[in-house]
N, C-alpha and C positions, 0 to 999 in steps of 0.2 A: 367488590369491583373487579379485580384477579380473576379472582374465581368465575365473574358471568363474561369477561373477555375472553377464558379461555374456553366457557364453555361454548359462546356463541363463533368463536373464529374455528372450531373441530371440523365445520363444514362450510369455510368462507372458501368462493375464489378469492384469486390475489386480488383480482379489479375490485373487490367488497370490504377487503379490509381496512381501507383508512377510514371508510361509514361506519364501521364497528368501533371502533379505536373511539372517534371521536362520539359516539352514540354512548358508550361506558366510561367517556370519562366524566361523562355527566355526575356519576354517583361519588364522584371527590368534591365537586364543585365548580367545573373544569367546564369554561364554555369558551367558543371559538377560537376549536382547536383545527391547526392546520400542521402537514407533514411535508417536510421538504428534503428531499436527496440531492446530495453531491452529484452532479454532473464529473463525465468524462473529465474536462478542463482541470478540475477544483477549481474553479474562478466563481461558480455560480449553483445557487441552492433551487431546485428545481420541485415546485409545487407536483403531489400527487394528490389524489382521489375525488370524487365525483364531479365532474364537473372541471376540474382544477387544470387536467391535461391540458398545454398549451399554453399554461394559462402568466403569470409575472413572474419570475425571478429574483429573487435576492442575491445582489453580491457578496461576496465572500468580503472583499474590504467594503467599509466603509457601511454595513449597515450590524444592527445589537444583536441579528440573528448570526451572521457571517461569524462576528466575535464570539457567540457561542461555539460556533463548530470549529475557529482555528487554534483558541483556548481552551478546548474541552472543558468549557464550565456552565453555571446556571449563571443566567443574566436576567435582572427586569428591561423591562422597557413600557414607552408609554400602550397605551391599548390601540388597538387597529380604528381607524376615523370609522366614526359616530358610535364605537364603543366603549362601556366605562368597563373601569375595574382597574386591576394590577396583571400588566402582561408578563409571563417567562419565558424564555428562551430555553430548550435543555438542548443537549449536545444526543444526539442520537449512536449509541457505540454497541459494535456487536466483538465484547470485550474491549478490545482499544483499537478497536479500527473506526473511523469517525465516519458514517453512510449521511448523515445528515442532520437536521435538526427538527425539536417539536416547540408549536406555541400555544402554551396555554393562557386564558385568561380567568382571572378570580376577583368576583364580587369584591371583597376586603383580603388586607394585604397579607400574603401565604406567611403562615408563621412555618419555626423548622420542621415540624413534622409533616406539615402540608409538600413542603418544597421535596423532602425526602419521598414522599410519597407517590407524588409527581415525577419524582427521578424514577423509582423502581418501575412507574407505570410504562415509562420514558424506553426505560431497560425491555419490559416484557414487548411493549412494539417493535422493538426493531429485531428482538428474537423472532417475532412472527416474521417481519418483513422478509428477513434471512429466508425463515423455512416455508414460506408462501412462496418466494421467487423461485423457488426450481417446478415451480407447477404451473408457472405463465410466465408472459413476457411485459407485463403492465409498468412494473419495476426498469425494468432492463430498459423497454423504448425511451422510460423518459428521463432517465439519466443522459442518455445521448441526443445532441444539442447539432451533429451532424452525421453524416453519413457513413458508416463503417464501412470498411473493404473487407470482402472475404479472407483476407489473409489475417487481418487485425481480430477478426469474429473466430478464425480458428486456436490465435495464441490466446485471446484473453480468454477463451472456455478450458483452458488447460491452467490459467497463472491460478494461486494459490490468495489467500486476502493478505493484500499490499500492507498492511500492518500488522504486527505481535508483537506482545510484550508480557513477560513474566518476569518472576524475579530474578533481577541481574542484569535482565535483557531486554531492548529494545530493540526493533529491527523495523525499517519501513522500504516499501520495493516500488519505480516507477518505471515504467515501458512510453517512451513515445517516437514518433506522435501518434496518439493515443487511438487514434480513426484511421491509421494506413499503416501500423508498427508490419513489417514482414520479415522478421528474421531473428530478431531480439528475442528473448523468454528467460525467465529463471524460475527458480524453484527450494524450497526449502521443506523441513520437516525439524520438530523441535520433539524428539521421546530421549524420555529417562536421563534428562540432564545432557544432552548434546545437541547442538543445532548442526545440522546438517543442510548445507546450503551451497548453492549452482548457480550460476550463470552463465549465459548461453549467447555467439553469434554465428547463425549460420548465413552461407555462403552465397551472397545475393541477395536479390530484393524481393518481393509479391509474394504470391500464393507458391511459389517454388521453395524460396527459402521459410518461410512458414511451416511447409509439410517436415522439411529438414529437421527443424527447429525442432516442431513437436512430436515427431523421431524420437529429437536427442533427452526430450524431456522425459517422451515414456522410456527409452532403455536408461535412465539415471533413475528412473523410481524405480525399478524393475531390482536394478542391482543393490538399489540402498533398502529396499524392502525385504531383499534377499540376505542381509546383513552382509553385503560386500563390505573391504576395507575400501581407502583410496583409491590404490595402487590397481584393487582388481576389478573395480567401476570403472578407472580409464581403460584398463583392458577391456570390458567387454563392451563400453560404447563404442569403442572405436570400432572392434569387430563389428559391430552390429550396423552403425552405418559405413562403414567399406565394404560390407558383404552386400548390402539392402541397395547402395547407389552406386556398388562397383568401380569406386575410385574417384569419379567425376565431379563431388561435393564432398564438402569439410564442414565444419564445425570447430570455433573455438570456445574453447571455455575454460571457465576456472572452479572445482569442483574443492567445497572444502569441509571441515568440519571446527565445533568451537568447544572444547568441552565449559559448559555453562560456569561450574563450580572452580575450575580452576585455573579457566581464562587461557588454559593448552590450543593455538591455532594450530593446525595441521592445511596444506593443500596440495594441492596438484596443479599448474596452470598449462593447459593446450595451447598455445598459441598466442595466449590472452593477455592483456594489461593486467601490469601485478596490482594486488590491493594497496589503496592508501590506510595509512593510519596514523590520529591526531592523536597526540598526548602532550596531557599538562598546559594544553591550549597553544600550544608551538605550533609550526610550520609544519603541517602535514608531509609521510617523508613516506614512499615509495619499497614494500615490503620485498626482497629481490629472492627471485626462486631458480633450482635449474629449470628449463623452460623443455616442456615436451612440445610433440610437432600437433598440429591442428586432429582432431577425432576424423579418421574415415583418411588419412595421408599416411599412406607405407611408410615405414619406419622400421629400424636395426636398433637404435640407441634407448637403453638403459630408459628407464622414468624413476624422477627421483621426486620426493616427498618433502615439501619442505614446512619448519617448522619455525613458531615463535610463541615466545609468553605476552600475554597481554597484561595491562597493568589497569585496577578500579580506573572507572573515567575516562577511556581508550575508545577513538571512535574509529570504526574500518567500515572500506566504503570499498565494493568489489562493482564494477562501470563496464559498459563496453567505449570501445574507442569510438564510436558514433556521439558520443558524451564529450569527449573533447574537442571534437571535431567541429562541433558546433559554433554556430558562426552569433555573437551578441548584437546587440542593438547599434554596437561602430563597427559592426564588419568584422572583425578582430575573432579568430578562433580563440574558444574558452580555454584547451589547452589544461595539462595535469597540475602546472603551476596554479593558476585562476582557480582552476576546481579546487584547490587544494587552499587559498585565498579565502574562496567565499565558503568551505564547511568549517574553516577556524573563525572567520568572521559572525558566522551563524551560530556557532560554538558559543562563542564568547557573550552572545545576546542571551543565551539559555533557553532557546527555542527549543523545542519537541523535535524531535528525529523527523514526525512525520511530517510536517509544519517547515523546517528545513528543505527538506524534498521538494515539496511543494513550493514553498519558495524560488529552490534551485529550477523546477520546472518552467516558470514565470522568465526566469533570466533567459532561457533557453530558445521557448515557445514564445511565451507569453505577452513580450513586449516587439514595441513596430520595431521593424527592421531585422530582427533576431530571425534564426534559422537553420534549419538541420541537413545536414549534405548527408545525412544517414541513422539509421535508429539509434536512440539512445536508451539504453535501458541500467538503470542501479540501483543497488542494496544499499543499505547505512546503517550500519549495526553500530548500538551504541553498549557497552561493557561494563558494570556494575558503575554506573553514574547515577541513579537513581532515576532518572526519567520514565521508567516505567508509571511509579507515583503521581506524575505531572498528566498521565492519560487518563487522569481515574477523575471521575467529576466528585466534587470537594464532600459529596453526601453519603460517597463510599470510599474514600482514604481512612483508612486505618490512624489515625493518631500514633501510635505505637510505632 
């Protein structure tokens, strides 16, 4: 079955692949199959292939597909009206980042090796989906649910996938609102046991501060790929945009690193809101740094490097102030306190990092009356807590 998917998808376009998909999964036993991606929002599972464009929706809450993709696990469910059999739910992960989910249906009820088998098939589609999508845009339109601004189209072709996790580490990143973001960005990279990670607000709103932004993103890959340290990445972004904009636009940011194995924080912060971090499930408490001046603002004074240990279980969470600024459902700005409320609160439920986020997103965006006076974009690294494990659908956890 592998084998004739991968032999038949060598020459698919994107628009052909969910026909293929569901065409071989015939040869498991696997009949009305349908492919759903995560929309922009995450509130809603959005039908792709022949025919499907346009077509119903699943929410996120409240239906067994929704629960597959915000628990990353397999779920039955009854069969789709006028069909019989046993329905699955899988979670769709290209490693632990959740794109969507798939449904299968089976004559008699999938024993374990069926379900297993159905997960790997589960796994190799959304490898394809991955590496089909930079060849069309079939994928891309139909995740968005409304109308992107050019400035939102120029960051999110530069963000990195909003979820990673290996061992030790979980990390998940949101930019909104998610169809007009113009200034917000971040950035990470995870080689040879260090995560290396940025965030970014540049100076203004639309297609201005966007170009800024993604400026500030390529000279931070420029210098981390050049094996810069801290200290000489602030230097050369800064030069780079006071030379490029001649003084007139800034950039704040907070540029840091994490060594994986030994939970060594290092950063630098421009301008920027210091990171929080939760331990031991306590009141989230504000990491304090000397503070350098905004990237692209003349400056005389010293840049200082500041440093801390992390402890198993540690959750830090690097925000723009567009993040607290935000206005909830009674009016009431969210505020570093509130932020810092609802990820010990979320903490404490033993939600997923990404699953938090997404939550957090909801409180923001997501409910009447809530609303943004400015981009919000953050990180949530979570610190040898084990959650990485909780990403992994229960067919591929290691026991051990």
């Amino acid at each position: 079955m592998l084998n004739e998917l991968l032999r038949r998808t060598h020459l698919s376009a994107p628009s052909d692949l969910a026909e293929v998909i569901a065409q071989c999964a015939a040869s498991m036993g696997a009949s009305d199959v349908e492919l759903y991606l995560i929309d922009y929002d995450f509130v809603s599972l959005v039908p792709i292939g022949p025919g499907r464009q346009g077509g119903e929706t699943l929410s996120v809450a409240g239906t067994v597909a929704g629960r597959s993709f915000s628990a990353t696990t397999i779920l039955e469910a009854p069969p789709r009206e006028g069909s019989r059999g046993h329905r699955l739910w899988l979670p769709l992960l290209d490693g632990t980042e959740r794109l969507g989910v798939m449904g299968l249906t089976f004559a008699a009820a999938p024993d374990e090796r069926t379900i297993a088998a159905a997960e790997r098939y589960a796994h190799l589609t959304v490898a394809l989906v991955v590496t089909k999508s930079a060849y069309g845009d079939v994928f891309e339109k139909a995740r968005r649910r409304r109308p992107m601004t050019v400035a939102a189209e120029l960051l999110w072709s530069l963000v990195p996938p909003l979820v990673f996790a290996t061992d030790g580490l979980v990390l998940a990143g949101m930019l909104e609102p998610c169809y007009d973001n113009g200034g917000d960005a971040l950035d990470y990279a995870v080689d040879d046991g260090v995560l290396h990670v940025a965030i970014f607000d540049a100076m203004g709103h639309g297609l201005a501060a966007a170009g800024l932004a993604a400026f500030a993103v390529a000279a931070y890959r420029h210098s981390r790929r050049a094996g810069d340290g801290l200290l000489e990445t602030y230097t050369a972004m800064d030069n780079a945009i006071a030379q490029q904009f001649e003084g007139d636009r800034f950039v704040t940011a907070l540029i840091a690193r994490l060594d994986i194995g030994a939970g060594h924080l290092s950063w630098v912060s421009a301008g920027h809101p210091p990171p929080l971090v939760l331990r031991d499930g306590r009141r989230a408490r504000t990491l304090g740094a000397p503070p350098a001046t905004p990237l692209g603002v003349e400056h005389d004074g010293a840049v200082q490097i500041a440093h801390t240990a992390l402890e198993p279980g540690d959750m830090l969470m690097l925000y723009t102030d567009g993040l607290t600024e935000a206005r909830g459902a009674d009016g009431q700005r969210f505020t570093v306190q509130r932020l810092s409320e609802f990820i010990e609160r979320e903490a404490a439920s033993g939600l997923s990092v990404p699953e938090t986020l997404r939550r957090l997103r909801q409180s923001i965006v997501g409910r009447h009356g809530a609303r943004l006076d400015d981009d919000a974009t953050a990180l949530l690294i979570e610190w040898h807590r084990g959650g990485e494990r909780r990403l992994l659908p229960p067919t591929v956890v290691d026991p051990a």
